[in-house]
VEXDREN-2710 file (C-alpha; in Angstrom, 1 decimal):
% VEXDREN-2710
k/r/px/py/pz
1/UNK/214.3/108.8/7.4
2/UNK/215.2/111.9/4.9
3/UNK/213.2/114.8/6.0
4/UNK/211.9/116.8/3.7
5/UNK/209.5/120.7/3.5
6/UNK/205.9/119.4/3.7
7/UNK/204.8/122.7/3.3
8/UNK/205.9/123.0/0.1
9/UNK/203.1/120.6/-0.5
10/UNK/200.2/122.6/-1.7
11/UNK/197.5/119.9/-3.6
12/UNK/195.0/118.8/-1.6
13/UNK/195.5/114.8/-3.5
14/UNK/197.8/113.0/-1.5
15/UNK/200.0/111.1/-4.2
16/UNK/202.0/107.8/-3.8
17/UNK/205.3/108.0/-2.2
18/UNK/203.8/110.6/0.7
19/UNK/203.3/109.4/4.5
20/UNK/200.0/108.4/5.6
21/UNK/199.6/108.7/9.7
22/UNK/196.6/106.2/10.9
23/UNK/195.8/107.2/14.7
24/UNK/195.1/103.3/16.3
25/UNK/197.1/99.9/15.8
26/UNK/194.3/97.5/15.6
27/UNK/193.3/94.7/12.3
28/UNK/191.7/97.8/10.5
29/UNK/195.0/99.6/10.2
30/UNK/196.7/96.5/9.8
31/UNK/194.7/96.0/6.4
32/UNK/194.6/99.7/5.6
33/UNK/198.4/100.3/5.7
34/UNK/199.1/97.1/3.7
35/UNK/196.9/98.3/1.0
36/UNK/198.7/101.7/1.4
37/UNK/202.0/100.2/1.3
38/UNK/201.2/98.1/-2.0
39/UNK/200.2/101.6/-3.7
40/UNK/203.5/102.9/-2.9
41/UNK/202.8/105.1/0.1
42/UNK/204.4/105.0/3.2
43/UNK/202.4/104.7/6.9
44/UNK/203.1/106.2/10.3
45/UNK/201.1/104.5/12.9
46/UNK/200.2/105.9/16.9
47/UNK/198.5/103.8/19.0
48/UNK/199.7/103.4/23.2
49/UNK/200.7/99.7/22.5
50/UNK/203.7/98.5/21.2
51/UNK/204.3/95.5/18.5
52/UNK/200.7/96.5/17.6
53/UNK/198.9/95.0/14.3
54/UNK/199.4/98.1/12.5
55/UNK/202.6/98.9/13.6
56/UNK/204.1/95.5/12.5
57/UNK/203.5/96.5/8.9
58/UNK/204.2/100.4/8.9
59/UNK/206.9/102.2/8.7
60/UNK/207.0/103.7/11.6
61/UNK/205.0/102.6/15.0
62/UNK/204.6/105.5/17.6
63/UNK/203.7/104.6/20.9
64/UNK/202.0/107.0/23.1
65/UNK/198.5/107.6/25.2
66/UNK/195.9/109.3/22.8
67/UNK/196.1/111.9/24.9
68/UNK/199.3/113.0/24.8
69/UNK/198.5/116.1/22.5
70/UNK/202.3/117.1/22.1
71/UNK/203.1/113.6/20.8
72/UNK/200.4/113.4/18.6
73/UNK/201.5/116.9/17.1
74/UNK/204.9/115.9/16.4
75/UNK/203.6/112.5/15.0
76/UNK/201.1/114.4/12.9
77/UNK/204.3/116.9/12.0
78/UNK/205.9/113.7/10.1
79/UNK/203.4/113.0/7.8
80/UNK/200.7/114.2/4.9
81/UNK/197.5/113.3/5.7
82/UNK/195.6/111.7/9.0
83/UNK/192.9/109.5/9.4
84/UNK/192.2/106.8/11.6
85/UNK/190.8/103.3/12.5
86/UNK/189.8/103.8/16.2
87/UNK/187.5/105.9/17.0
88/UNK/187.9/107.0/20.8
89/UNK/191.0/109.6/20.2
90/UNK/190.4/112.6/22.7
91/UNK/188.4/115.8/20.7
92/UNK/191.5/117.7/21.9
93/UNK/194.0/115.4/20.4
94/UNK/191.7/116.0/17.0
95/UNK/191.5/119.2/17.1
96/UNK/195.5/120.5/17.5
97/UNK/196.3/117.9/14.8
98/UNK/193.7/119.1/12.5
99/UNK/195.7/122.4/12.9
100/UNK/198.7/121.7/11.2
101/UNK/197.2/118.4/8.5
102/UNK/194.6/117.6/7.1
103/UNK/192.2/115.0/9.4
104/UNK/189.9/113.2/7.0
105/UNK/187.2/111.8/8.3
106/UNK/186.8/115.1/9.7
107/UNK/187.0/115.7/14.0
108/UNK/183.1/116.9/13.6
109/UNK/182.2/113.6/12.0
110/UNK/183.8/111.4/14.2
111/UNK/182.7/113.0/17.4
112/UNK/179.0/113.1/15.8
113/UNK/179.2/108.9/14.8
114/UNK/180.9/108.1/18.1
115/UNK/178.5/109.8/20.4
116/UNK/175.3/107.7/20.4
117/UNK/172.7/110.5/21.1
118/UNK/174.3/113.3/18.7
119/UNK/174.6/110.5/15.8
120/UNK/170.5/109.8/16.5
121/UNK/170.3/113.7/16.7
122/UNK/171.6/114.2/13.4
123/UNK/170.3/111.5/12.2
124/UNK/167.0/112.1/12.5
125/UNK/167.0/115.8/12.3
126/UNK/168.1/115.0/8.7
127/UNK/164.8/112.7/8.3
128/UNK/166.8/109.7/8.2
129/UNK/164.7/106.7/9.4
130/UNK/166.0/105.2/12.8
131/UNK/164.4/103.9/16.3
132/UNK/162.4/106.1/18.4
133/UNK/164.8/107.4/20.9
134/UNK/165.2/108.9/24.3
135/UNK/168.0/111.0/26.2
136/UNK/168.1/109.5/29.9
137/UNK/170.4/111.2/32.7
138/UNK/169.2/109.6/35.7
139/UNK/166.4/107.1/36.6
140/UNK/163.0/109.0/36.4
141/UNK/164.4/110.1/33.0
142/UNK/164.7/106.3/32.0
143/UNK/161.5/105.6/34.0
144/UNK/159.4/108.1/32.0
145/UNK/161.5/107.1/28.6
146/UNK/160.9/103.4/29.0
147/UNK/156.6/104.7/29.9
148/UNK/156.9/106.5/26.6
149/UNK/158.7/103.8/24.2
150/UNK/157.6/100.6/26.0
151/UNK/159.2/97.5/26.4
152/UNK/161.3/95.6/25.3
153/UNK/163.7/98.6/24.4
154/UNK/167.4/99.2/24.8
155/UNK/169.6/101.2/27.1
156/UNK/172.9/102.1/25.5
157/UNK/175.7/104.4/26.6
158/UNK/176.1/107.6/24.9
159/UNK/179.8/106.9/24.8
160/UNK/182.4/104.1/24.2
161/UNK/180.3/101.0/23.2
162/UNK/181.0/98.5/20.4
163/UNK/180.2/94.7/20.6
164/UNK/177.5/94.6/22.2
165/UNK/179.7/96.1/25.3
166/UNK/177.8/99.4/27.1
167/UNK/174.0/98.6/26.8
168/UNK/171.3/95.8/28.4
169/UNK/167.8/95.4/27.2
170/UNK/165.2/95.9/29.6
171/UNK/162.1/93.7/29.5
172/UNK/159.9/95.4/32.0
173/UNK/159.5/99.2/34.0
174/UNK/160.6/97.6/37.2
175/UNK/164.2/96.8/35.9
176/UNK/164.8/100.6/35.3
177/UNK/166.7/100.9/38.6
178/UNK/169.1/98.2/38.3
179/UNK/169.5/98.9/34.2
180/UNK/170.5/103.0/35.3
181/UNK/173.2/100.9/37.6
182/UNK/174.6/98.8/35.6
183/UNK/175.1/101.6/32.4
184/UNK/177.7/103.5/35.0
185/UNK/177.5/106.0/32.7
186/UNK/176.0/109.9/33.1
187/UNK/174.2/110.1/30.2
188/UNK/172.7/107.1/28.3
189/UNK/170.3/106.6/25.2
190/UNK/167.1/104.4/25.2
191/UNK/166.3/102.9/21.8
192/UNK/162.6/101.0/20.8
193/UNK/163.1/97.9/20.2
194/UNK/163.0/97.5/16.5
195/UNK/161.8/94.0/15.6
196/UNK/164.2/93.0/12.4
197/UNK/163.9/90.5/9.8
198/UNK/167.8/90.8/9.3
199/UNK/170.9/92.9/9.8
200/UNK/172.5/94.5/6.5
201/UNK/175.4/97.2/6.3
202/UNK/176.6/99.3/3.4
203/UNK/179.9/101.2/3.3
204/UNK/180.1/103.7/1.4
205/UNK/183.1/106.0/0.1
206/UNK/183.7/110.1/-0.3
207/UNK/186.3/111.7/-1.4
208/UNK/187.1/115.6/-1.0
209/UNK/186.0/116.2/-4.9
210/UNK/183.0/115.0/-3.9
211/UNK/182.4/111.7/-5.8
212/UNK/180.7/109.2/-3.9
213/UNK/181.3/104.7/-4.5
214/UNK/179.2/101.8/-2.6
215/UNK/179.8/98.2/-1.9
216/UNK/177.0/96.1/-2.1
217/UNK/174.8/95.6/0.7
218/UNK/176.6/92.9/3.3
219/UNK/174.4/90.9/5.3
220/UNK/175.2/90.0/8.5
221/UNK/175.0/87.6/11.1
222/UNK/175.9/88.4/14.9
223/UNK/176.6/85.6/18.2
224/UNK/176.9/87.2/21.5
225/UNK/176.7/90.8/19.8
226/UNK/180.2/90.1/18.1
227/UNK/179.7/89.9/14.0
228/UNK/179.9/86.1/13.1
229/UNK/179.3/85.8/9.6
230/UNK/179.0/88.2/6.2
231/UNK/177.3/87.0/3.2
232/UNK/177.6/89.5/0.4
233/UNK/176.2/88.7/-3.5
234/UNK/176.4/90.1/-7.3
235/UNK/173.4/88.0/-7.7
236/UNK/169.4/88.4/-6.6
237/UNK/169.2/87.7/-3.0
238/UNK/166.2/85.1/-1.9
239/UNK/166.4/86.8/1.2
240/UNK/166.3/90.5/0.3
241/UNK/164.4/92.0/-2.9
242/UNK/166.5/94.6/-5.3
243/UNK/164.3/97.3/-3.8
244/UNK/165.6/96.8/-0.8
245/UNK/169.4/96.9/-1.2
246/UNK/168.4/99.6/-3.3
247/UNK/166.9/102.0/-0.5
248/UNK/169.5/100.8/1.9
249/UNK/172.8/102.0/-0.5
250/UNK/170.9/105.4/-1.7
251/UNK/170.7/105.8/2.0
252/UNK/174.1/105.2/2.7
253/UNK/175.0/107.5/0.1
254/UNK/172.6/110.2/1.1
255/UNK/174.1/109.9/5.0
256/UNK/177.5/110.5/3.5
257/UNK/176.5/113.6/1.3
258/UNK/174.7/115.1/4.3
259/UNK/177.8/114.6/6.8
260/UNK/180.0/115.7/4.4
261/UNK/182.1/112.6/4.7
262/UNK/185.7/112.5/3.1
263/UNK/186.5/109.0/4.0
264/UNK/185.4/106.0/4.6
265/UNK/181.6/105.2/6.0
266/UNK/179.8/101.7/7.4
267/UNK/176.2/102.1/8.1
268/UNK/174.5/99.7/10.0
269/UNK/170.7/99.0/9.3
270/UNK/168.0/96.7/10.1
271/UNK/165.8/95.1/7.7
272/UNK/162.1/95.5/9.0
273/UNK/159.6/94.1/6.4
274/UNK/159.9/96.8/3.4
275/UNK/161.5/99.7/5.2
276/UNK/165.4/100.1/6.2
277/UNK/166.4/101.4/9.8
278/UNK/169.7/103.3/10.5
279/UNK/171.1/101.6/13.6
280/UNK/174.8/102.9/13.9
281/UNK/177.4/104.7/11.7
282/UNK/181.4/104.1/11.7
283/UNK/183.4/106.3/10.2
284/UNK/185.9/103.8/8.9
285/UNK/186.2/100.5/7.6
286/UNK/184.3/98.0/9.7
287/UNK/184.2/94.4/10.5
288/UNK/182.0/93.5/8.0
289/UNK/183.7/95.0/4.6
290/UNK/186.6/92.6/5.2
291/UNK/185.6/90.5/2.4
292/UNK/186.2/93.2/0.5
293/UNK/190.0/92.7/0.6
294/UNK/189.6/89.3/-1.3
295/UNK/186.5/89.4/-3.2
296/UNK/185.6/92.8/-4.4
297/UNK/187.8/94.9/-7.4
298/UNK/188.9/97.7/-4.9
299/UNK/189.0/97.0/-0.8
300/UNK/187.8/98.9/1.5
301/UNK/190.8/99.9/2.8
302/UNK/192.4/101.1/-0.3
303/UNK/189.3/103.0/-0.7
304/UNK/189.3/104.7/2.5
305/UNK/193.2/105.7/1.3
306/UNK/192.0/106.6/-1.9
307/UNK/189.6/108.8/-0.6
308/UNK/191.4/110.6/1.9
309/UNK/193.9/111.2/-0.2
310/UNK/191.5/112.8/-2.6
311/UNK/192.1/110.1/-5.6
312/UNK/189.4/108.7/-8.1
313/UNK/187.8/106.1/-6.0
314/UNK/188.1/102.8/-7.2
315/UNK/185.6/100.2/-8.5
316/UNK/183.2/98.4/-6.0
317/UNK/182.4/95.7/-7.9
318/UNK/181.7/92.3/-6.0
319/UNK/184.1/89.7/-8.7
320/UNK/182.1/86.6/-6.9
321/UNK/179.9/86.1/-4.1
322/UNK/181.5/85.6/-0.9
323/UNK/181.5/85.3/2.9
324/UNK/183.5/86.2/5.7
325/UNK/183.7/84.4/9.0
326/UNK/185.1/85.9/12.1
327/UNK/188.1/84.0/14.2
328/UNK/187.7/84.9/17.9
329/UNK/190.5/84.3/20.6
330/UNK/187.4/81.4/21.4
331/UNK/188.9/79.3/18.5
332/UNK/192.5/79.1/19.7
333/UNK/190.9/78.2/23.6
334/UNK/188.7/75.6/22.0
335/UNK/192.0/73.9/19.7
336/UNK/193.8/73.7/23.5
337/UNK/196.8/74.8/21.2
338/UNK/197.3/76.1/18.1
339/UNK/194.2/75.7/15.6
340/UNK/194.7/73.5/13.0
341/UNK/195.6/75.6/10.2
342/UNK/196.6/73.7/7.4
343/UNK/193.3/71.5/7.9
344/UNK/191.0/75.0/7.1
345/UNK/193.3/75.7/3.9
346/UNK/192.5/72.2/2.6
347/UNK/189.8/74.1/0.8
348/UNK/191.5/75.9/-2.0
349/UNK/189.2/78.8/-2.0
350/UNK/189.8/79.7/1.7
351/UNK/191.6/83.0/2.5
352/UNK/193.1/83.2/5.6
353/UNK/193.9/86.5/7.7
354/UNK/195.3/86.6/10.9
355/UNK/196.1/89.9/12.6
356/UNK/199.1/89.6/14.5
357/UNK/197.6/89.5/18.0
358/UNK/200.2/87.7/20.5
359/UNK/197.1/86.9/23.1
360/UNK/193.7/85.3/22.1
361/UNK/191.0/86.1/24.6
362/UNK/187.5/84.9/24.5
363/UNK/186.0/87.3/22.2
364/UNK/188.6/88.9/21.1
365/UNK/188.6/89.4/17.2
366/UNK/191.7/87.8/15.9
367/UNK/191.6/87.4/12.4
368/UNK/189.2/85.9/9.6
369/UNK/188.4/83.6/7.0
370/UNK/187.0/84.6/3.5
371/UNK/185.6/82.3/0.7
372/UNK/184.2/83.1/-2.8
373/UNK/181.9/80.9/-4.6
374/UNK/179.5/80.7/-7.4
375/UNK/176.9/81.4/-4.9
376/UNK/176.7/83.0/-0.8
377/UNK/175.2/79.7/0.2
378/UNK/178.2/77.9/-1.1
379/UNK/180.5/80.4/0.3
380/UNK/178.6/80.9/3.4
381/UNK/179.1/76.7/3.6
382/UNK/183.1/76.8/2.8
383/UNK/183.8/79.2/5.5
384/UNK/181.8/77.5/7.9
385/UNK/183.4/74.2/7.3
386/UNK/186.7/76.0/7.4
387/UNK/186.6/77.6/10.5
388/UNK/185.1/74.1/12.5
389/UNK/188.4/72.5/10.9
390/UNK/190.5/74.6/13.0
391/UNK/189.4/72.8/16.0
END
């Protein structure tokens, strides 16, 4: 590779033909560095595992620990611009990279979205709505928290939890003591149990100029705490009134402006009668905007590189309705082989996406399907059908 003075670089846009480093090698680099590569930009991946999804489509695939702070340095030394799909890279790691280029989102907003009880802190210090909450550290905090919220109510780590992984419900005071056990965590948060009529998210884009884009509101349908099925529509919703979808993409866009996002945004909310309620925030594309890379006018992985690359962000427009239907390592156990690929493509309108994962593990997420229709029912319908063909 021809080397050349990146200091000599002084605009803050990033233009096509630069290096883009993504820190992690999972599906959502995977998609964001082939809609980098298709704009003419070239991708640097790091993540610890070799062959991984992102690196099979980069340029260049760096394998190291995330915290291996000199490696990440000279990785960060060979490109433009950092951002990243995985959000449990050490502060440390952050913070020398951020000294030498640009990190967009920024190291403050990722460790604020990826620590449970400073995301709720901020949150609601900003008068955002979200469930009453609790800070527990040890079981008479968690006795007196659950006395004080009542049951049923959550316990979640502060730290490392996605899927469903990291946090138990508790039904009743007396299952405090085994609840504290099983989190194995020092510091946990206790969430009220927010009775929801249905799950929405909206991502929402910023770049460093300061223009802000949203995708519709995605509505979303969880088995086992893994995302199942996405339903998104252009059209008025039986399910959800305008008002609603609405509140819940002003408040997207009002998080983003208040966390001075450049980047890429998914906030998760629940549907409660007529109010929205902030659940969780992800700093980068999420599970449920891949639909985006089939049905809408700009993905939301080009807009996550158009945004940290300071470029006008692109049109969200939804071109049908559509719906997105997980494929978990489950699906190749229940085919007892291969799944049965060509039978799910019958359908003409199927998209299929497949992530480049060698081993399929019972809930793993490896890969999707995506159909567009004249309505989300229809779609919803297709990609259902599609997926039981596989098996």
């Amino acid at each position: 590779m021809k080397s050349r003075d990146r200091s000599a670089i002084t605009s803050n846009v990033i233009l096509p033909g630069q290096t883009i480093g993504i820190l992690g090698g999972g599906q959502l680099g995977r998609m964001f560095a082939i809609a980098a590569r298709r704009m003419g930009y070239r991708v640097h991946a790091f993540d610890p595992t070799p062959d991984c999804p992102t690196g099979q489509v980069a340029d260049l695939e760096v394998n190291a620990p995330y915290d291996d702070v000199d490696e990440a340095v000279r990785f960060a030394q060979s490109v433009d611009v950092v951002t990243f799909e995985f959000e449990n890279v050490p502060s440390q790691t952050l913070a020398a990279i951020e000294k030498i280029r640009p990190v967009h989102p920024s190291p403050f907003v990722l460790d604020t979205t990826r620590h449970r009880l400073k995301e709720k802190d901020f949150l609601s210090s900003a008068g955002f709505p979200v469930a009453p909450y609790r800070a527990v550290r040890n079981t008479d905090d968690l006795k007196q928290a659950i006395a004080e919220l009542g049951t049923p109510c959550i316990l979640k780590t502060a730290e490392f939890g996605y899927d469903g992984k990291g946090q138990s419900r508790i039904d009743s005071a007396d299952q405090a003591d085994n609840a504290w056990a099983k989190l194995n965590c020092p510091l946990g948060v206790l969430e009220g149990f927010v009775k929801f009529d249905r799950e929405i998210s909206v991502i929402v884009a910023r770049n460093a100029s300061g223009d802000v884009r949203a995708f519709d509101v995605f509505e979303n349908v969880h088995v086992n705490h893994i995302l199942d099925v996405t339903t998104v529509t252009n059209q008025r919703s039986a399910g959800m009134s305008v008002s609603l979808r609405e509140k819940a993409i002003v408040l997207a866009r009002q998080i983003a402006q208040k966390i001075n996002l450049v980047g890429l945004l998914c906030v998760e909310l629940f549907v409660s009668g007529h109010d929205v309620i902030v659940n969780e925030l992800a700093p980068r594309p999420h599970n449920s905007g891949h639909v985006t890379f089939d049905a809408c006018v700009t993905s939301q992985f080009e807009q996550q590189l158009r945004a940290v690359c300071d470029l006008p962000l692109g049109d969200t427009t939804l071109l049908r309705p559509a719906a997105m239907a997980n494929l978990l390592g489950d699906v190749w156990i229940a085919a007892g082989d291969k799944p049965k690929w060509d039978r799910a493509l019958r359908d003409p309108s199927i998209k299929l996406h497949l992530y480049g994962k060698i081993e399929p593990k019972k809930g793993r997420k490896m890969g999707h399907l995506t159909a567009l229709a004249d309505s989300p029912e229809e779609a919803r319908s297709r990609v259902l059908a599609a997926r039981a063909a596989l098996v």
